[in-house]
N, C-alpha and C positions, 0 to 999 in steps of 0.2 A: 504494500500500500504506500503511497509515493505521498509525499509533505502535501504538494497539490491535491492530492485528493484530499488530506485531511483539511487543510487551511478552508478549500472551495466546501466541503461539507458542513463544517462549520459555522460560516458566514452563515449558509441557508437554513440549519437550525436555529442559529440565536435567535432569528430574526422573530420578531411576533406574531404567531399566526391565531388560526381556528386553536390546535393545540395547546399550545403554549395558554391560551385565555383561560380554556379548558380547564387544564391541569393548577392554574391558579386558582381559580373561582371554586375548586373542587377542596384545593388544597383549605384554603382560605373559612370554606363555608362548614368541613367536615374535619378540618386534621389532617397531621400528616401520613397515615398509613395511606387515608383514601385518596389522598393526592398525589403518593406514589403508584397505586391502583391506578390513579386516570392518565400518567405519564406511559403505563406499560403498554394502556388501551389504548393509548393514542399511538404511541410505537408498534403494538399490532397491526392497526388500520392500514399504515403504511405495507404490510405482506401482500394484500392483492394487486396493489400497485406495481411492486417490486414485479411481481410473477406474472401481473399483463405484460411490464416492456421486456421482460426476458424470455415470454413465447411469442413475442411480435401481437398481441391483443390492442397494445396501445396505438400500433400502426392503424389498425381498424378503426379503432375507435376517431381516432384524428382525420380520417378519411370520411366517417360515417358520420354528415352534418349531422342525421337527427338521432343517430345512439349519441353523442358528445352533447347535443339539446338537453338532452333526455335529461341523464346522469346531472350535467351541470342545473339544472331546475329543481331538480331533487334534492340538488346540495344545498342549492339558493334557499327552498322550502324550508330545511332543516335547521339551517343558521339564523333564518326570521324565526321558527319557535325555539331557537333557543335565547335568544333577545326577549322575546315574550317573556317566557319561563324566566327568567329574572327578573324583570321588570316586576311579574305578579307575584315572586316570593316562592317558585311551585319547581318542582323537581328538585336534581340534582345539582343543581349551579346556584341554591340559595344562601347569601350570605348572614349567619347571624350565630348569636350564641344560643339560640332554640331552632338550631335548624335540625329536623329529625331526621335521625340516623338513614341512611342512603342507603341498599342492598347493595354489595360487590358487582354483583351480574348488572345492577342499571348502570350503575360507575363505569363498568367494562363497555358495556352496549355504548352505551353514548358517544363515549370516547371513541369508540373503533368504527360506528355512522358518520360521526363527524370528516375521519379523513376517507373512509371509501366514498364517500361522497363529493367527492375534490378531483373531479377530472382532472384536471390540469397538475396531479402526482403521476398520473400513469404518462403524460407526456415530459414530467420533467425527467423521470429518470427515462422513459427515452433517448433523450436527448444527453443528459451528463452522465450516465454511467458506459457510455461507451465510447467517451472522450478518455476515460482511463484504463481499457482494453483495448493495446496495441494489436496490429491485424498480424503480427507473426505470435501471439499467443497459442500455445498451442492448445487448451480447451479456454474459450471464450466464456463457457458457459458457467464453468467452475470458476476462473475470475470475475465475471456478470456477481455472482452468488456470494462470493468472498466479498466485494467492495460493498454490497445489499447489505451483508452481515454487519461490515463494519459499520455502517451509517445506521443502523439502529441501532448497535450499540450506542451509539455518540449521540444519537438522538434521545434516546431514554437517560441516559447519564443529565445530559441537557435540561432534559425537562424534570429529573426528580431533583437537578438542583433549585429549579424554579417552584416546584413543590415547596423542597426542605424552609428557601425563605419566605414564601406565603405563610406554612405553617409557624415560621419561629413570629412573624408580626401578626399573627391572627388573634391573640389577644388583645394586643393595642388597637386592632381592627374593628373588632365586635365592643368593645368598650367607649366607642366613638361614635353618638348614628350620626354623626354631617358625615364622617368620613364613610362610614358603611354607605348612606345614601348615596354618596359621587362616587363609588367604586361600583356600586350595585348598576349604577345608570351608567358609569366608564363601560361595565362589559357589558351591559343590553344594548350600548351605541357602537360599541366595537364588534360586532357580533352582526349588528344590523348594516351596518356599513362594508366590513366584508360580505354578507348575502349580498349587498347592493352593487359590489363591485363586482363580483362573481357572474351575476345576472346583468351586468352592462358591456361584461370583456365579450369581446368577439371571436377569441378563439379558446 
């Protein structure tokens, strides 16, 4: 695995996505077991991904305006009730010191809809994991699969560091409602803004 793969993987984890919110707001609203729970499930989500650009599925997908409609409307759907669902206080993304205990399996579920619902994963790695498989490799497929591996590792590490700090200021958090209100409404707008972005990209 070559420095460039790590640095280029990097950058695209830190960055803040659907995840990343996820695993905070989960972190934040429940503790930190369950917000390392929603960092694994969101490191899950990424698997079919992986496994459409490594059987060429993502090729189709990119080809086929209305499976690529489809999927990304779905995703769009998902990320408006999950803005909702905060805003009204109700599932797994509620932030408070009486938030009721969350099931493992929703934690999981949620987490792992959120990125299968993210077209534009099965085209990213299309596109950057086979900028790091040289064409004299001699199995493509087992390197394809080794760089996957690696990138979830770093992905998960990533996100239960973003967990662990949710968790250590979730007291200060819930002990505050102006700040609990503007963190409550920061992820129902950030949540709603990514659907919005999602359902205005063009490709």
């Amino acid at each position: 695995m070559s420095v460039e793969f790590f640095l280029t993987s990097m950058i695209v984890i830190l960055l803040p996505g659907t995840g990343v919110l996820y695993t905070l707001a989960i972190a934040l609203g429940q503790g930190l077991r369950a917000g390392l729970l929603a960092a694994f499930a969101c490191t899950l989500g990424i698997v079919p991904h992986i496994a459409a650009s490594i059987i060429g599925l993502a090729a189709l997908l990119h080809t086929s305006a209305v499976a690529f409609q489809t999927v990304k409307y779905l995703g769009v759907a998902y990320l408006f009730f999950m803005a909702w669902n905060i805003l009204r206080d109700q599932g797994a993304l509620q932030v408070s010191d009486q938030s009721p205990p969350v099931s493992s399996r929703r934690i999981l579920l949620s987490g792992i809809l959120l990125n299968i619902l993210n077209p534009k994963l099965s085209l990213f790695f299309l596109a950057f994991l086979p900028q790091f498989t040289p064409l004299t490799t001699a199995n493509p497929t087992a390197q394809l699969l080794l760089l996957s591996m690696a990138f979830m590792a770093m992905t998960f590490l990533v996100f239960a560091g973003y967990a662990t700090c949710a968790a250590l200021t979730r007291e200060y958090v819930i002990s505050r409602p102006a700040v609990l209100r503007w963190l409550r409404r920061s992820f129902a707008g950030a949540f709603g803004l990514l659907g919005l972005k999602l359902a205005l990209s063009k490709a």
